[in-house]
KEFI-855827 format. One record per residue: x, y, z of N, C-alpha, C in turn; residue in three letters. Coordinates in steps of 0.02 Angstrom, whole numbers, plus 32768, in hexadecimal, padded with zeros to 4 digits. Layout:
XYZXYZXYZala;...
This chain:
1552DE45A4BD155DDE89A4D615A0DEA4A4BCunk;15A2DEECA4A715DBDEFCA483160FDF21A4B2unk;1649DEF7A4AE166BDF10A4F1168DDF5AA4E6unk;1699DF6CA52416ADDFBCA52F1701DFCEA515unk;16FEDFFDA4ED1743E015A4C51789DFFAA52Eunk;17C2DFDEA51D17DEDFD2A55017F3E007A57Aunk;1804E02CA54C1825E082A55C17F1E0A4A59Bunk;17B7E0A6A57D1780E0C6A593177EE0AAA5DCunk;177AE05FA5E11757E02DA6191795E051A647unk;17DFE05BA638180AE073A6681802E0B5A670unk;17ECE0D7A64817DBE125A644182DE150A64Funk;184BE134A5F9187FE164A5F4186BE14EA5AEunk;18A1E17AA59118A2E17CA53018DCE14DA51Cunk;18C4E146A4EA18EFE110A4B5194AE138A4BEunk;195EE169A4DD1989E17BA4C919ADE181A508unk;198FE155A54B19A9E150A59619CFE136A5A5unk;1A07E13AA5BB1A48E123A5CF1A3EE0CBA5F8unk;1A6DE0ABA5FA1A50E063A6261A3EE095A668unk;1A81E0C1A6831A71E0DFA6BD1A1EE0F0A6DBunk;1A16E11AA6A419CDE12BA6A41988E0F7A6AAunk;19B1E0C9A68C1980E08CA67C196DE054A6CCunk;19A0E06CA6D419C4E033A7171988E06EA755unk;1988E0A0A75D1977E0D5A7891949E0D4A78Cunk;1926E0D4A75018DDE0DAA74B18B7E08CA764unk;18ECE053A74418B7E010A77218C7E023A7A5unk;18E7E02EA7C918F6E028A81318BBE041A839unk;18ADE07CA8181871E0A8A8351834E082A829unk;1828E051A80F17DEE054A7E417D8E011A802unk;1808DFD7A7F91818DFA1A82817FADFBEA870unk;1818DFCEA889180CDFEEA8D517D3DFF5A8DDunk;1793E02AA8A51767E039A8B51732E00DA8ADunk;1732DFE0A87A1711DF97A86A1719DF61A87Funk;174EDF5EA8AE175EDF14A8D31727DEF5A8F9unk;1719DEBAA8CD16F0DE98A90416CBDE91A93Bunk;1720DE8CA957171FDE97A9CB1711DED4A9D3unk;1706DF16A99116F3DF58A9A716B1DF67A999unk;168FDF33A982163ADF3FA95E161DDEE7A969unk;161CDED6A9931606DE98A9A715AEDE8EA99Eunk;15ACDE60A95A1574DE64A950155FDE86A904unk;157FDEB5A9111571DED9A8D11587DEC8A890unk;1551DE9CA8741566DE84A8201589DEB7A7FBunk;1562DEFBA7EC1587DF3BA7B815C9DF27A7D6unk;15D2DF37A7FE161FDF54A82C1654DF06A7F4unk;163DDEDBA81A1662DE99A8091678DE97A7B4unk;1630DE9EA7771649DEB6A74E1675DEDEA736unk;165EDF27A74116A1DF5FA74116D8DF35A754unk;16E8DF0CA78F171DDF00A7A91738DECFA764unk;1730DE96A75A1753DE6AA71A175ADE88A6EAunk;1718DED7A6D31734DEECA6971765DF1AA684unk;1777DF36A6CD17B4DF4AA6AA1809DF32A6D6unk;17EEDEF5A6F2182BDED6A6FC1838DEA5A6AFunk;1804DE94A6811812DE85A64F182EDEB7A62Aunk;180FDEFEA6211837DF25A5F61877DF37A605unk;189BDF31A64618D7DF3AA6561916DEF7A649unk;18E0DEC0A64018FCDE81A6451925DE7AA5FDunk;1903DE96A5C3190CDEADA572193FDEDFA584unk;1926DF29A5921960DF47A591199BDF64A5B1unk;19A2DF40A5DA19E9DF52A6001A17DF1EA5D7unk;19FADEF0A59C1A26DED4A57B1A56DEFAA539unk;1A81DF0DA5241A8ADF2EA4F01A6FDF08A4B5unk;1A75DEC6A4BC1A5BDEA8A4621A14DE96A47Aunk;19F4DE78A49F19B0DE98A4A9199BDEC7A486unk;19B8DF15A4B61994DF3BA4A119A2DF4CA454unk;19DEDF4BA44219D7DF59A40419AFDF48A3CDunk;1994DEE7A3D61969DECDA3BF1919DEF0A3C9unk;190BDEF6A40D18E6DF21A41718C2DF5BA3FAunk;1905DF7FA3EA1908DFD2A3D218EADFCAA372unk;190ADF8AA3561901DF6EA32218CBDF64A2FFunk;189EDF29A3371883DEF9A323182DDF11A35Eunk;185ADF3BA3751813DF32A3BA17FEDEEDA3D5unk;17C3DED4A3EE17B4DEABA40617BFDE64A3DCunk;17A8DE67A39E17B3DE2AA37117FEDE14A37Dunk;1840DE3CA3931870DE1CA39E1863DDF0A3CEunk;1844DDD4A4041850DDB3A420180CDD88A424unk;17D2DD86A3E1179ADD51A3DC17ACDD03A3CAunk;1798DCEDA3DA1797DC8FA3BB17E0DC7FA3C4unk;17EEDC98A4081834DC70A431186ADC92A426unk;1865DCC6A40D18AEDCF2A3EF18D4DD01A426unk;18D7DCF2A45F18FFDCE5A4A318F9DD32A4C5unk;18D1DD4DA4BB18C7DD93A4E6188BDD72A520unk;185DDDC7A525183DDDCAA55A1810DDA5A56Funk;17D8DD8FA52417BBDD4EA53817C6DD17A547unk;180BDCF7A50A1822DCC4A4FB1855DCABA54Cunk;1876DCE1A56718A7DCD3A5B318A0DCEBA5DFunk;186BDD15A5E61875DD43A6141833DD1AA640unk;183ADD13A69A1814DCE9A6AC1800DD0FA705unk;17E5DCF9A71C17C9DD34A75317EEDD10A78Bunk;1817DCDBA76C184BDCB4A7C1188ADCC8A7BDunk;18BBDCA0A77F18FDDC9FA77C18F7DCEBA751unk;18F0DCF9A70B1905DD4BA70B1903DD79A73Dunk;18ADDD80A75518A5DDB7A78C18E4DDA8A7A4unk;18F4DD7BA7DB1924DD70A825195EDD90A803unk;197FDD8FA7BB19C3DD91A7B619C1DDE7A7B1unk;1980DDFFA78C1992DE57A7931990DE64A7CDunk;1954DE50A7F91935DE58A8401993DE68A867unk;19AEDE34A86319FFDE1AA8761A2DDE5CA868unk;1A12DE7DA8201A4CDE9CA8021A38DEF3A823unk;19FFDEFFA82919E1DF2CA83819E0DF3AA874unk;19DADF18A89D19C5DF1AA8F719F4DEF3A91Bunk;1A23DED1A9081A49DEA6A9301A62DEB8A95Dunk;1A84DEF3A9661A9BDF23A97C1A70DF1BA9C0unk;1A3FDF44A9B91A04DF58A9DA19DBDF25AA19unk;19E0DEEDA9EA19D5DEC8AA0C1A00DE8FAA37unk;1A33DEABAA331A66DE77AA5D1A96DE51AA3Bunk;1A7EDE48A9F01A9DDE0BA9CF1ADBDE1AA9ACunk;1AF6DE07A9821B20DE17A94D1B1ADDFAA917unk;1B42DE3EA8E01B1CDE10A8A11B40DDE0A88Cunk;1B55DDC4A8401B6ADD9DA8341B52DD3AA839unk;1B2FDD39A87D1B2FDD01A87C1B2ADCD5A8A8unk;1B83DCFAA8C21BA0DCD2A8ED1B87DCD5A935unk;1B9FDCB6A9531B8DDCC8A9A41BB0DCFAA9C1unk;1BABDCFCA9E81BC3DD35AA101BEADD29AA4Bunk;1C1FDCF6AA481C57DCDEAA641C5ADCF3AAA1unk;1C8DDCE0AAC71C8BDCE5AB1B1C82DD2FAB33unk;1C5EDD3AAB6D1C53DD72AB7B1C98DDB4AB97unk;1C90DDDCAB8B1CC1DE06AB821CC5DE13ABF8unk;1CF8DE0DAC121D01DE17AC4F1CE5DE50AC73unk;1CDFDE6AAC9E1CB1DE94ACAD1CE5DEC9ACC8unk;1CB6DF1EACCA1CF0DF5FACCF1CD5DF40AD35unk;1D0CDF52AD471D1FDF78AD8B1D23DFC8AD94unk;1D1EDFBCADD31D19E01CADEF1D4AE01CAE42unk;1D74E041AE2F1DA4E05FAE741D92E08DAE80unk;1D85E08CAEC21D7CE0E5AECB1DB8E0FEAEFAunk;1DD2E136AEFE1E09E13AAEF71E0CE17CAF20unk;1E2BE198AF581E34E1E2AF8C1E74E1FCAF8Eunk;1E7CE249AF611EB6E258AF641EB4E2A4AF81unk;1EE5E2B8AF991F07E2FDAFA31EE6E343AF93unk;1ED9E36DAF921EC5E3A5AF621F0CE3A9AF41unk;1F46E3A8AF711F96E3A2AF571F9AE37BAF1Bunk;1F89E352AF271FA3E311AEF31F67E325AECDunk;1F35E337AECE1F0FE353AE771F41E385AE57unk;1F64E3ADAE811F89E3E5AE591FC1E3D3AE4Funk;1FE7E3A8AE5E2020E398AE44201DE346AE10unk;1FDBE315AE321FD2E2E9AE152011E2AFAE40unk;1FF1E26DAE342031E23CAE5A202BE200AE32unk;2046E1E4AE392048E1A1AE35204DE178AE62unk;201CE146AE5C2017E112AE992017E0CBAE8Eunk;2005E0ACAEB01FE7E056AEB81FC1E03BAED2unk;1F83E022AEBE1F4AE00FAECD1F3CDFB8AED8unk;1F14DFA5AEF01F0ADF4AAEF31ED4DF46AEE8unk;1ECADF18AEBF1E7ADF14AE9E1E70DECDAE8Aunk;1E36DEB3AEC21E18DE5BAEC01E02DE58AE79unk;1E0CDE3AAE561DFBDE21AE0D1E02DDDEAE05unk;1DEEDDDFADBC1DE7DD8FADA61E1EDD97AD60unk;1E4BDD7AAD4D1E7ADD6DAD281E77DD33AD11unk;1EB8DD25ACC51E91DCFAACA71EC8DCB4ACCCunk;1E9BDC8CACCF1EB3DC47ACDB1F04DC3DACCEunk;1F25DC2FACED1F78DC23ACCE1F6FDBD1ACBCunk;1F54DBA5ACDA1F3DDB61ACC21F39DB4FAC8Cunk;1EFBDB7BAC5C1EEEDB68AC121EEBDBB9AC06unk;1F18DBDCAC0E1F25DC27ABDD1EEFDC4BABE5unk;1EADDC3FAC051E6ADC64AC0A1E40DC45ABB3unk;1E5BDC07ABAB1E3BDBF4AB771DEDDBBDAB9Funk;1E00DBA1ABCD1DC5DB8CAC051DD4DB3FABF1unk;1DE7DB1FABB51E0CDADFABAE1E50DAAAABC9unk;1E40DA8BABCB1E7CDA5EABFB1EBADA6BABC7unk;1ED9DA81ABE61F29DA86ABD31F25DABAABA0unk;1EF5DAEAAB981EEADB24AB6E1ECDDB0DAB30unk;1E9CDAD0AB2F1E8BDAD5AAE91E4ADB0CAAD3unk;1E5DDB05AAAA1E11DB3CAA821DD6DB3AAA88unk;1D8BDB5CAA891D61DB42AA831D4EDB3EAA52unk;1D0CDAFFAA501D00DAF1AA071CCDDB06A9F1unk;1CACDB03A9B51C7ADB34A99D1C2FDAEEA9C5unk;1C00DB0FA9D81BC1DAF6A9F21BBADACEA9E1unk;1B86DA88A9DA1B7ADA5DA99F1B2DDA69A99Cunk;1B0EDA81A9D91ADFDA8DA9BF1AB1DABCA99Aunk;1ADCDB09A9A11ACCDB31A9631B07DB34A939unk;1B38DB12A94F1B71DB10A90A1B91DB4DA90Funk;1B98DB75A9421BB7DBB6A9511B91DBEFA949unk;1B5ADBE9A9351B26DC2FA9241B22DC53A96Eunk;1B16DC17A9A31B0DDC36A9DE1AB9DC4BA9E7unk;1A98DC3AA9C31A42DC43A9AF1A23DC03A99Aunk;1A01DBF1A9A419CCDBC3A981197CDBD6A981unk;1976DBBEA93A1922DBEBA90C1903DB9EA91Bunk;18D1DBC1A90F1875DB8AA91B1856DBA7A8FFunk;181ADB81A8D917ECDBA4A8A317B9DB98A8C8unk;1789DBCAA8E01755DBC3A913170CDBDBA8D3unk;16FFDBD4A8B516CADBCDA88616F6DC1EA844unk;16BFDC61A84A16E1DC7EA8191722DCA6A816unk;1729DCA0A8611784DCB5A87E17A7DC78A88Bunk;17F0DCA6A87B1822DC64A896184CDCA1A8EFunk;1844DC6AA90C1865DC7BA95A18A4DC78A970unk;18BFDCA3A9821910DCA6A985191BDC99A9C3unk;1951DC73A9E81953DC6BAA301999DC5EAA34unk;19C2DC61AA8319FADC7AAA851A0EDC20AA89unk;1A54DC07AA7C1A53DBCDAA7F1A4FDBA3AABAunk;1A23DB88AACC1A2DDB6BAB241A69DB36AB1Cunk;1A85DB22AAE81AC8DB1DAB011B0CDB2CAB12unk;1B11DB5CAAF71B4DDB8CAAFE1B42DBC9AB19unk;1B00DBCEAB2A1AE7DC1FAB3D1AFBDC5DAB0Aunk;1AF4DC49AADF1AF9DC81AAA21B51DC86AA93unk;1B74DC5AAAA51BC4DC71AA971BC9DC48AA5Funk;1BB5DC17AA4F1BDEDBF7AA041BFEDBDEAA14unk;1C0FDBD7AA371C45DB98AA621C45DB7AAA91unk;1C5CDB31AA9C1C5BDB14AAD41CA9DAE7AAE2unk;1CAEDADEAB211CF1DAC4AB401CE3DA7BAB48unk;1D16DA4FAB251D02DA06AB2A1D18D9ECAB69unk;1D62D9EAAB891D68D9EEABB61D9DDA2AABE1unk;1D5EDA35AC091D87DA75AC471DACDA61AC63unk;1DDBDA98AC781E1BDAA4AC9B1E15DAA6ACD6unk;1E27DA80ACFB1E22DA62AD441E1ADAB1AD86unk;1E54DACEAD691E5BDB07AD8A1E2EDB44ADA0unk;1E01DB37AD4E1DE1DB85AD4F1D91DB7FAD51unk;1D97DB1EAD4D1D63DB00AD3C1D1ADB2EACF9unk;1D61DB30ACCD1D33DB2BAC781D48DB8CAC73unk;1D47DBBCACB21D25DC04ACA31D52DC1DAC7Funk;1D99DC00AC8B1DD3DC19AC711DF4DC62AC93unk;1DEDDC66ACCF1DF7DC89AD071E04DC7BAD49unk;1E21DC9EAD5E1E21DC8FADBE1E3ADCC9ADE3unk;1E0EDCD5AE271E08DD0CAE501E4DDD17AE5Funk;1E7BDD5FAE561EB4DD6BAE711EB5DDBDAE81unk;1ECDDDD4AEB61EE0DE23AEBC1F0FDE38AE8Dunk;1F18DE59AE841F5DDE77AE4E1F63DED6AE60unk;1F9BDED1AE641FBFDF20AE631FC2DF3CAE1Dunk;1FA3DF85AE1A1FA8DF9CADE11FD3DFEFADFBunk;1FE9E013ADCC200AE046ADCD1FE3E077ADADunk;1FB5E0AAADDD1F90E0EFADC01FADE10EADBDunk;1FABE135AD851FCCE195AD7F1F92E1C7AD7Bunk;1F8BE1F9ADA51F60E20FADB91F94E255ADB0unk;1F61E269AD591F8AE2B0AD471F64E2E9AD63unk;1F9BE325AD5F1F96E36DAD931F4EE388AD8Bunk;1F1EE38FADA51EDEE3D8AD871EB2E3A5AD9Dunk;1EA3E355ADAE1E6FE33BADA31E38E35FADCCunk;1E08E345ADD91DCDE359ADFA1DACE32DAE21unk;1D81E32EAE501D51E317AE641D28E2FDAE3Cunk;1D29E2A7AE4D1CF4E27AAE121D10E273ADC9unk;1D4CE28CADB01D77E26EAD841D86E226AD82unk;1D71E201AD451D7CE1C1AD391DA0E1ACAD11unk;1DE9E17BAD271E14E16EACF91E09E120ACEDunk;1E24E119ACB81E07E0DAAC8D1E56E0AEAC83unk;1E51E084AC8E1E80E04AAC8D1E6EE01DAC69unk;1E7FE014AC1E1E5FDFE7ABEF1E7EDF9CAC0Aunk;1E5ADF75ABFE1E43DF21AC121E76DF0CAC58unk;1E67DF36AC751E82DF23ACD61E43DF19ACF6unk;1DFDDF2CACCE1DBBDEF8ACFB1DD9DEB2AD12unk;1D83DE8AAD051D8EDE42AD061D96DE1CACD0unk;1DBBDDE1ACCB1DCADDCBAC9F1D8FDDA6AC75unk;1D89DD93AC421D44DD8AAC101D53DD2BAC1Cunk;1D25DD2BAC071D0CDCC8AC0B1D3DDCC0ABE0unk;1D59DC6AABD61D7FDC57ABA81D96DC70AB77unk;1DCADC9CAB941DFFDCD0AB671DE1DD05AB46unk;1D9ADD1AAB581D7DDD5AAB351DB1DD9DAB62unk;1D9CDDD5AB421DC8DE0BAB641DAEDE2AAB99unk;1DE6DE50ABBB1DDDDE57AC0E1D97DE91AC11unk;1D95DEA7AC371D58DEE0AC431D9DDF08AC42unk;1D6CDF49AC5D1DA6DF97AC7A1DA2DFA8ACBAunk;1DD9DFADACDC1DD8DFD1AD201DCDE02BAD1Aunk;1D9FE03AAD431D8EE082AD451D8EE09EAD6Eunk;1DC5E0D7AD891DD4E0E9ADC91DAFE130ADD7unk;1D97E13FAE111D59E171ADFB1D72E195AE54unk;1D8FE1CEAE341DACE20BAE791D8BE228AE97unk;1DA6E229AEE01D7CE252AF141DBDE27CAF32unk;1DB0E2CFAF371DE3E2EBAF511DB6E303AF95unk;1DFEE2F4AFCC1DF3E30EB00E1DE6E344B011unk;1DBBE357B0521DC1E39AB0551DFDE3B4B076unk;1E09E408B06C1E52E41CB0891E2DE442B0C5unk;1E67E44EB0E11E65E46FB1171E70E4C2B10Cunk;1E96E4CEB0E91E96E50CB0CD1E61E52FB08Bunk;1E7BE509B0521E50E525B00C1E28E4FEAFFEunk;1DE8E525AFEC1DBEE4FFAFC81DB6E50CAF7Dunk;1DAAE4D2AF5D1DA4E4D5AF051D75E4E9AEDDunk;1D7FE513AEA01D49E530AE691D5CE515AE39unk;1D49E4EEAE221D81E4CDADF01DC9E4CBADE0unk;1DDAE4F0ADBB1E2CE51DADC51E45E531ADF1unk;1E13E569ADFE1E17E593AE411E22E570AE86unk;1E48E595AEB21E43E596AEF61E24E5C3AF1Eunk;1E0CE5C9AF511DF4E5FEAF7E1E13E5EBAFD0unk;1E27E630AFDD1E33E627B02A1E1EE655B058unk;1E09E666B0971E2DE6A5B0C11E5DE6A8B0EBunk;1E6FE6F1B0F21E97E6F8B12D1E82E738B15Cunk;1E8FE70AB1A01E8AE745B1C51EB6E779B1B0unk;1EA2E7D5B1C91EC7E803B1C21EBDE824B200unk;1EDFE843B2301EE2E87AB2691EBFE8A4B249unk;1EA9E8C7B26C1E86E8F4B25E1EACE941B25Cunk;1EDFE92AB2831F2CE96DB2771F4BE962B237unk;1F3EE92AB2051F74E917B1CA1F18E933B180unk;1EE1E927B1AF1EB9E934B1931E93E989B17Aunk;1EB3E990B1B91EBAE9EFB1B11EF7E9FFB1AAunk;1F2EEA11B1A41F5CEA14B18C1F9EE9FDB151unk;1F66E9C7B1501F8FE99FB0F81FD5E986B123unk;1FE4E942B0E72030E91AB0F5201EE8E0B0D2unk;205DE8B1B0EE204FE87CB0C12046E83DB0E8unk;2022E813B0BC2013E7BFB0D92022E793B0BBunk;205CE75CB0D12073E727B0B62039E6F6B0C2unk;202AE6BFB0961FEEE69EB07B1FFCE659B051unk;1FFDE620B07A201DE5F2B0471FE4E5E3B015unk;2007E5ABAFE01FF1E59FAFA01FFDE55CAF91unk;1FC1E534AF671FD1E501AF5E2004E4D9AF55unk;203EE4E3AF2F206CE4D5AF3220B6E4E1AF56unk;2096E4F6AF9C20BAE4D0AFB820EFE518AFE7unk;20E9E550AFB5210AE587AFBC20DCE5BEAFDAunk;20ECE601AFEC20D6E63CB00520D6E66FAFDCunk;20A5E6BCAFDC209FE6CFAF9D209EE714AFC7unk;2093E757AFC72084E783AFDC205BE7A8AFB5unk;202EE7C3AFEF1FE7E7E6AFCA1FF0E837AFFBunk;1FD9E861AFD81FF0E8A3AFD51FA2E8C2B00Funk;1F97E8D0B0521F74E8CEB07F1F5FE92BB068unk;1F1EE94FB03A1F27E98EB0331F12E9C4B076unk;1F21E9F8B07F1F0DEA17B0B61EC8EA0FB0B2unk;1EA3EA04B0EF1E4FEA07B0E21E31E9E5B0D1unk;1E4DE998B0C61E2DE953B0C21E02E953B0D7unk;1DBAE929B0AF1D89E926B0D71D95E8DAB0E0unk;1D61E8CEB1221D36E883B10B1D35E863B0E5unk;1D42E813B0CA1D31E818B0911D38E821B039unk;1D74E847B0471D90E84BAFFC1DB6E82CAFDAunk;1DA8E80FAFB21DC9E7DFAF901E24E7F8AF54unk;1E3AE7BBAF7C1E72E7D0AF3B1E8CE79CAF18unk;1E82E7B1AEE81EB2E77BAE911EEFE765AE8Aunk;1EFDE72BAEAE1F54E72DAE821F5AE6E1AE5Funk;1F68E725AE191F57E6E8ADE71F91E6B2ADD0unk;1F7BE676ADC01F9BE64AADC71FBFE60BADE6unk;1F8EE626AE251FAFE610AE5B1F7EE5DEAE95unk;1F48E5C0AE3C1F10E593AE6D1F3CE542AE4Funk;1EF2E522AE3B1EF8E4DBAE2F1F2AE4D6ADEDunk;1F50E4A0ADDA1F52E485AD9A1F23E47EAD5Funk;1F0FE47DAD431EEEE482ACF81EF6E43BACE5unk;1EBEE406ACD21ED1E3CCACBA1EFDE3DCAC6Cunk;1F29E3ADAC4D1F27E3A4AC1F1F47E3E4AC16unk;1F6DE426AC251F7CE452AC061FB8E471AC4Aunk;1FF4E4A8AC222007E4CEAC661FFAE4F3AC7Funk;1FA9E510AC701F9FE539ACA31F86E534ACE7unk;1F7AE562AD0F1F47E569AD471F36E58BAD63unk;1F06E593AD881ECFE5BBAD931EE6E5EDADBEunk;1EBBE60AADE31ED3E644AE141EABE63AAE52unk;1ED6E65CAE781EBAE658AECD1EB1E68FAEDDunk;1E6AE690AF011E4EE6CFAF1A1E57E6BFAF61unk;1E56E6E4AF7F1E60E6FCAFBF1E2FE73BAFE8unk;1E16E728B0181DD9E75CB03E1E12E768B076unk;1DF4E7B8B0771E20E7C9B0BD1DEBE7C4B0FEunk;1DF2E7B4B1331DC4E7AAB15C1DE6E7CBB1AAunk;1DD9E806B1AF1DE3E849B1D81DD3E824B22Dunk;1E07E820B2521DF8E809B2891DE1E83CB2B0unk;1DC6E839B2E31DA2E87BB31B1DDCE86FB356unk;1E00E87AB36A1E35E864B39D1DFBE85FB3E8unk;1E10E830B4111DE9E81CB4461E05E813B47Cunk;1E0CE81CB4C61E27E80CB4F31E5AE846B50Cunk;1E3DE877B4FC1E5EE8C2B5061E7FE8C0B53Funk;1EB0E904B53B1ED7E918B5741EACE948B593unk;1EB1E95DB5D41EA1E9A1B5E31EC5E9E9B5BCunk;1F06E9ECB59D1F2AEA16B5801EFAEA1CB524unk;1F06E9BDB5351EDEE9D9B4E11E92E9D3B4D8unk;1E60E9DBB5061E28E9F1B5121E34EA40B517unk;1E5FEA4BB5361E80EAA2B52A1E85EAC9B4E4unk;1EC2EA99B4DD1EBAEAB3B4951E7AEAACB457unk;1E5FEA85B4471E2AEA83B43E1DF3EAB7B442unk;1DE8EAC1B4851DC4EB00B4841DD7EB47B453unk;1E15EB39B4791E36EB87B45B1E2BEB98B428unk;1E37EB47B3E71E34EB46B39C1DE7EB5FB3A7unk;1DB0EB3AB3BE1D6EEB40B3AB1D5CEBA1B3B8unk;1D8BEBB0B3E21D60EBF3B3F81D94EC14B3C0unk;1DBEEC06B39D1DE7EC30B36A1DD5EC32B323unk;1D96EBEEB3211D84EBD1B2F21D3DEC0AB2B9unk;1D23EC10B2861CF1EC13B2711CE6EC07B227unk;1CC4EC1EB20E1C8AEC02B1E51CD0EBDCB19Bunk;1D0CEC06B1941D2FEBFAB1611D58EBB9B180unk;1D63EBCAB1CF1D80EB76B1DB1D55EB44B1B7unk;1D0BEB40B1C01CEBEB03B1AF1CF2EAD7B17Aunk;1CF6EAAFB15D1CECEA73B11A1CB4EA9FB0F1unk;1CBAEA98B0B41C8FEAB5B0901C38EA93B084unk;1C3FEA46B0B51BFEEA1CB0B71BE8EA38B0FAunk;1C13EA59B1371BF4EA6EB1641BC3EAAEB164unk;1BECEAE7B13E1BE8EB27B12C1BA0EB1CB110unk;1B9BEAF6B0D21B51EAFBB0CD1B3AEADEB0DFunk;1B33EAB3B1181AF4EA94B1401AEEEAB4B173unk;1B17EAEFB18B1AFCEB2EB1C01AD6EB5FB195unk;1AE9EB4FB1681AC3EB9DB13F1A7CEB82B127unk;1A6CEB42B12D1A2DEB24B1171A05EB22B147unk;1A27EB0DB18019F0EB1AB1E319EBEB68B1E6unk;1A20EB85B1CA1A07EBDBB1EA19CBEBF8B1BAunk;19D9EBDCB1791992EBF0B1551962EBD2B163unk;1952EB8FB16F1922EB7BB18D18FFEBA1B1C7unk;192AEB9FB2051914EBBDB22B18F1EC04B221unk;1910EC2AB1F81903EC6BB1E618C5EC5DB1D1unk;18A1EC31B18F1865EC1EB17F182EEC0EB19Eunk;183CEBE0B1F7182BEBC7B22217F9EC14B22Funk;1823EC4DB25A1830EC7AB28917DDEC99B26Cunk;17F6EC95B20D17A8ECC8B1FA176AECB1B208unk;
């Protein structure tokens, strides 16, 4: 049978970058795999033929031979695709170079040495204050650190570990199960490539031991609600001297008693008399930081109206600005009258008409009197 141009079997041109070359098995691998067509002879073919054609050219003198010679470069043992290329040890090493990643492993070879310590999570309750000014604090956090015994190396008196003996440090061991070869993680070292001849009394082998430790947060101005700060390798500490995890401190701001937050923004109200509300003046109004601001009360306030003063909300992460605080005026009805000022009162009401009213009152009398008028016909 006359085999298929290599180019083609990958379905790019003679003039495709390795990049290209590399992209295209990935895809075609994937779609022909075996464990993805179980059963299916075509599939299985496709699958070797163009892990062979990739096997040729992701080589540069391969392919160049290749590009040369075409297939006869590598007939009657010429050390190419027929002559080396084999459906156990080649496949596994592209399989390796291609997917390793993907699948957990790494390439190269080697094992995959002691496991890296694991991230932690603080959760952490501050101020709306202390988001806007930001603080610094001190926190205690149960962890695992590395052994002071053997250095977090997990060996008596800190010695090293040594490479496996029974995969020799690969951290993998292959089996040829008829036309595949089987990859499996090492059951002696558990995939690290290493093992401890004799453990350290202390940490017994992990190269760790449970301790609290004080760390020092800075918790800069503007943060937010559910902001997560990252503390590189203050996790847990990793098996025999691998590296620590990360501590990750993840914010919750109180609620206030006064303002509530829009991101930047603040929002508040304040009561207003209803004499400062018809007649205009002014209202002192504190502010996040700490100080008092004055807001300009206009004659004829309604309900309700909001006012801007800018600058004068949250901190801004990461920058000097900040936001602005709005403010609702919220018109009190005075309650618990005098007899004098149930008096007066009247007087205003009987002195009162249609131009005293709010301009939301004015037309919602003028909307019942037309109604009614509509009613009447």
């Amino acid at each position: 049978m006359t085999k298929r141009c290599y180019y083609e079997v990958l379905e790019v041109v003679k003039t495709s970058s390795g990049e290209d070359l590399k992209k295209s098995y990935r895809k075609l691998a994937m779609k022909f795999h075996p464990d993805k067509n179980p059963g299916d002879q075509a599939a299985e073919t496709k699958f070797k033929e163009i892990s062979e054609a990739y096997d040729v050219l992701r080589d540069e003198q391969k392919r160049a031979a290749y590009d040369r010679y075409g297939h006869a470069a590598f007939e009657q043992g010429g050390g190419g695709a027929q002559g080396g290329f084999g459906f156990g040890a080649g496949f596994a090493d592209i399989f390796d170079e291609m997917f390793g990643d993907m699948m957990g492993r790494r390439g190269g070879g080697g094992g995959r040495g002691p496991a890296r310590g694991q991230d932690l999570r603080y959760n952490m309750e501050i101020t709306l204050e202390e988001a806007f000014t930001g603080k610094k604090g001190k926190i205690t956090v149960p962890s695992s650190i590395a052994c002071d015994g053997c250095k977090g190396t997990g060996g008596k008196n800190g010695a090293a570990p040594t490479a496996c003996p029974t995969c020799r440090g690969a951290g993998k061991v292959r089996s040829q199960q008829g036309f595949f070869t089987i990859e499996r993680t090492c059951p002696m070292c558990q995939g690290a490539g290493q093992v401890i001849k004799d453990a350290c009394q202390k940490c017994a082998g992990s190269g760790r031991t449970r301790k609290e430790k004080s760390l020092e947060v800075t918790i800069p101005p503007g943060v937010e609600e559910g902001t997560r700060i990252r503390l590189a390798s203050e996790g847990e500490a990793g098996m025999s001297g691998a590296p620590s995890g990360d501590l990750y401190i993840f914010l919750a701001i109180s609620p206030h008693r006064m303002f509530q937050r829009d991101g930047a923004n603040l929002y508040m109200r304040i009561p207003i008399p209803m004499t400062t509300a018809a007649l205009g003046g002014k209202v002192e109004v504190p502010t996040i930081d700490g100080s008092q601001t004055s807001v300009d009360i206009p004659k004829g306030c309604q309900h309700g109206h909001r006012f801007r003063l800018k600058s004068k909300g949250m901190s801004v992460l990461r920058s000097t600005a900040r936001g602005d605080m709005f403010v609702e005026a919220a018109v009190e009805v005075p309650v618990n009258l005098t007899d004098k000022q149930k008096k007066l009162l009247k007087e205003f009401e009987a002195e009162s008409d249609q131009r005293t009213y709010s301009p939301e009152s004015t037309s919602f009398f003028d909307k019942v009197k037309e109604f009614i008028s509509e009613c009447a016909k």
